[in-house]
Backbone as ProteinMPNN parsed JSONL, in Angstrom:
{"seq_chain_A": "XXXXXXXXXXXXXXXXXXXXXXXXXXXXXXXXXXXXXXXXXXXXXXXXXXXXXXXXXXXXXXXXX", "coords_chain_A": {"N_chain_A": [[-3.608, -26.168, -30.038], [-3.6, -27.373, -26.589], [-2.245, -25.904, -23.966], [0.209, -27.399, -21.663], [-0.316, -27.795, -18.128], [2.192, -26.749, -16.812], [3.16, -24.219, -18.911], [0.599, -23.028, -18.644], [-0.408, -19.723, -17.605], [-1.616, -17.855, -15.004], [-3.39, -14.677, -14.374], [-4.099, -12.002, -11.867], [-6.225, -9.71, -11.015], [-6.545, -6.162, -9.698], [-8.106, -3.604, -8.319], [-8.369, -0.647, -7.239], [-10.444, 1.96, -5.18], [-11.761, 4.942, -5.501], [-13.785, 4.863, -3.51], [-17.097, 3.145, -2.198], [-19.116, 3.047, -4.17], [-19.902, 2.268, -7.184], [-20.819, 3.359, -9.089], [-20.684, 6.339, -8.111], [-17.499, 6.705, -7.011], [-14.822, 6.903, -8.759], [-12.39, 4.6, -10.329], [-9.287, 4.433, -9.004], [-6.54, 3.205, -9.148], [-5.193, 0.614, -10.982], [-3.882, -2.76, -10.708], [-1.804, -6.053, -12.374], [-0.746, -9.343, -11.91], [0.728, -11.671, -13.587], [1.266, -15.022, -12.935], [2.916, -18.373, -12.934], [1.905, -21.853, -12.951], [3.236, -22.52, -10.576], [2.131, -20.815, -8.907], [4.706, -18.394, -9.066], [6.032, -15.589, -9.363], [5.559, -13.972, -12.928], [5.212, -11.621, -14.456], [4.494, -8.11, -13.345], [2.461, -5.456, -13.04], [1.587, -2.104, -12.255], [-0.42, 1.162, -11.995], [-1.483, 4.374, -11.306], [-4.071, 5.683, -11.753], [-5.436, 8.653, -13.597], [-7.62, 10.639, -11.865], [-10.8, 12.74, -11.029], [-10.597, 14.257, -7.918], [-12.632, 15.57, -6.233], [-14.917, 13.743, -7.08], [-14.438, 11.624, -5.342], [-14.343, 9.293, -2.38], [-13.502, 10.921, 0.259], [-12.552, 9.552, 2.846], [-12.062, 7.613, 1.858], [-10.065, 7.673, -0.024], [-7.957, 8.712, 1.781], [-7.797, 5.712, 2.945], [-5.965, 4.708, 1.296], [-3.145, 5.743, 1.247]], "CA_chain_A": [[-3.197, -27.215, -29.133], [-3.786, -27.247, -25.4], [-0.924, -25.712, -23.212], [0.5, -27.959, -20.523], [-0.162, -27.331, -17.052], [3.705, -25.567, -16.334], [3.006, -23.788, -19.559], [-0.39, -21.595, -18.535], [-0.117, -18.617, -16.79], [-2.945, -17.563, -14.125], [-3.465, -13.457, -13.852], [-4.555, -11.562, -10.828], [-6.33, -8.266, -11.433], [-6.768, -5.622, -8.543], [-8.941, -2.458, -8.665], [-8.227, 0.618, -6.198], [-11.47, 2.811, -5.996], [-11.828, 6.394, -4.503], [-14.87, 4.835, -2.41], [-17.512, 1.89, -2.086], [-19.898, 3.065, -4.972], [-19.097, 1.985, -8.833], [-21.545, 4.362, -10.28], [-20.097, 7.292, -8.194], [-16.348, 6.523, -6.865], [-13.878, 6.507, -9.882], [-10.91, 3.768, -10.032], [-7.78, 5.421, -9.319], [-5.378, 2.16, -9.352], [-4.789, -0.59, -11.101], [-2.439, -3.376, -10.786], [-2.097, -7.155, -12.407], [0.512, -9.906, -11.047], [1.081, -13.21, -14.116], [2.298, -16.152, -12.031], [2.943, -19.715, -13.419], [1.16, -23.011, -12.401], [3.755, -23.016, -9.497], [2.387, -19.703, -8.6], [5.806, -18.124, -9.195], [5.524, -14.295, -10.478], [6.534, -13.739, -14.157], [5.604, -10.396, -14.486], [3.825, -7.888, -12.632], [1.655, -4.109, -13.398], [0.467, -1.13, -11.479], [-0.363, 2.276, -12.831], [-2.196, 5.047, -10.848], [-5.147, 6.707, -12.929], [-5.761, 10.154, -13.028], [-9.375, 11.1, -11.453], [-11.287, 13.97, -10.465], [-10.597, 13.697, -6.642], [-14.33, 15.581, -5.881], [-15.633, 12.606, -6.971], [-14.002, 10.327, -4.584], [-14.84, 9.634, -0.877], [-11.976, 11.431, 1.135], [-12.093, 8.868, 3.541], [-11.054, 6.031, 0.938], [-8.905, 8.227, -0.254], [-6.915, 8.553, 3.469], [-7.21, 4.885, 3.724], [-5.065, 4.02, 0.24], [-2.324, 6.336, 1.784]], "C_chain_A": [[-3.182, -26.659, -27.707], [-2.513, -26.84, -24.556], [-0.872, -26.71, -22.057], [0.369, -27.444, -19.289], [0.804, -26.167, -16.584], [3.624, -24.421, -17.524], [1.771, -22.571, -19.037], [0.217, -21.011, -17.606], [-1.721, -18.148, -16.082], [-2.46, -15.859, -13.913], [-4.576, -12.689, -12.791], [-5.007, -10.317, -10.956], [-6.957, -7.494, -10.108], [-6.817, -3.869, -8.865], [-8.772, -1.595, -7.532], [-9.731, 1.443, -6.485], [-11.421, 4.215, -4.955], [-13.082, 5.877, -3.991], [-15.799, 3.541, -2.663], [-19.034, 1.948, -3.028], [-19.855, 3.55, -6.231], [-19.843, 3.198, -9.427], [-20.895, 6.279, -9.693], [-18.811, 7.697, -8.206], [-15.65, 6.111, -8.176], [-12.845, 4.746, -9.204], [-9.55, 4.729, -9.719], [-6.539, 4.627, -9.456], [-5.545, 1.436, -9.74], [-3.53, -1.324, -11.379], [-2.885, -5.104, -11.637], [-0.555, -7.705, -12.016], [-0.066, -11.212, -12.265], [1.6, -13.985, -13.445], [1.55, -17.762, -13.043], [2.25, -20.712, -12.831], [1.598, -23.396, -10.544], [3.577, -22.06, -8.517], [3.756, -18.376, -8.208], [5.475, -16.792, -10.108], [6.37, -14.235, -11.402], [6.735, -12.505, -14.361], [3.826, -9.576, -13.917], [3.138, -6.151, -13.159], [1.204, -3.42, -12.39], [0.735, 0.241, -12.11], [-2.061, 2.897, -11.586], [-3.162, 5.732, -12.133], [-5.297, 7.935, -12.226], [-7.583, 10.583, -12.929], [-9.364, 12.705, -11.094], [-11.694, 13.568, -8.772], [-12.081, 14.471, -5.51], [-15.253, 14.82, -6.055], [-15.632, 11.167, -6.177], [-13.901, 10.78, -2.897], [-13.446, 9.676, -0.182], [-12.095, 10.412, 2.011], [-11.238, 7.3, 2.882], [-9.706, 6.773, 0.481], [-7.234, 8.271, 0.88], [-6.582, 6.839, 3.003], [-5.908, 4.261, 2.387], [-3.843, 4.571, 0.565], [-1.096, 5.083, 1.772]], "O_chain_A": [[-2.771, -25.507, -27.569], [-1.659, -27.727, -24.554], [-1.93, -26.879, -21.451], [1.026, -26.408, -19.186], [0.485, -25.063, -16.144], [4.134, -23.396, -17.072], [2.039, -21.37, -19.059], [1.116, -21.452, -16.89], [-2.773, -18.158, -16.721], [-1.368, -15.63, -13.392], [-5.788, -12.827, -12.957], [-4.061, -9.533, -11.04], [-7.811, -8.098, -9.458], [-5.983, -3.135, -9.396], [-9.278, -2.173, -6.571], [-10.179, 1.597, -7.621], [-11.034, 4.249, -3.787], [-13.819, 6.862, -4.036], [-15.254, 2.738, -3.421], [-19.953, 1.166, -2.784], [-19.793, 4.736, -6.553], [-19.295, 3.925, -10.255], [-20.71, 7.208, -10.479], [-18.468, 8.637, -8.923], [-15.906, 5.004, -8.65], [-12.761, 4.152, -8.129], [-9.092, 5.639, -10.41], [-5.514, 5.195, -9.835], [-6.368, 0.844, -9.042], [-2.516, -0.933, -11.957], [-4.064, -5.456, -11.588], [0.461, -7.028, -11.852], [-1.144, -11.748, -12.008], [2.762, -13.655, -13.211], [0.459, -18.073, -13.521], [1.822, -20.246, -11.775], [0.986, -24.009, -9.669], [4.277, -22.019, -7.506], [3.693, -17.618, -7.241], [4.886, -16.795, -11.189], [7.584, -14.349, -11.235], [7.856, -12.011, -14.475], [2.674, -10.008, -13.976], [3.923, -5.786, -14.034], [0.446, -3.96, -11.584], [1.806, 0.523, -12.649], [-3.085, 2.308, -11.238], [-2.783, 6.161, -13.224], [-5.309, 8.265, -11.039], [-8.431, 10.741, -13.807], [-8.466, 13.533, -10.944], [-12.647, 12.888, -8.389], [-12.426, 14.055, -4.404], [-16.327, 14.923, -5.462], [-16.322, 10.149, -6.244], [-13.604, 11.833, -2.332], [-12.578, 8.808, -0.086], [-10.901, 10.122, 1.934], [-10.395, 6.468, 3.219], [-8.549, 6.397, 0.668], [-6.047, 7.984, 0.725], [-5.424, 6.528, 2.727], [-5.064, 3.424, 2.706], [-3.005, 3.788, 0.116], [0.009, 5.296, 2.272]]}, "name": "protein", "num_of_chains": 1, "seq": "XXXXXXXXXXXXXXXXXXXXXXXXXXXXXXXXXXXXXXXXXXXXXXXXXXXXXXXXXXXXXXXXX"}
């Protein structure tokens, strides 16, 4: 059965990267944020990953500071 409008939940997913190229720059953060129809947060996530920081462009790195 179909959930009601006030019932779904909409999630937001947001990717940190050590730099501006997927095949070389790792991820090093992610976060997600659940919010209700009324956009109202229910519950929220972030968790640093552990990389190899020679693979990531020191200047992205500065700017996540």
């Amino acid at each position: 059965m179909a959930k009601s409008a006030m019932e779904q939940r909409l999630v937001f997913f947001d990717l940190e990267t050590g730099g501006l190229d997927p095949k070389r720059h790792p991820i090093i953060q992610l976060a997600a944020v659940a919010v209700d129809a009324g956009l109202e947060v229910l519950e929220a996530f972030e968790a640093k990953v552990i990389f190899d920081r020679n693979k990531a462009n020191a200047h992205s790195l500065q700017l996540q500071r």
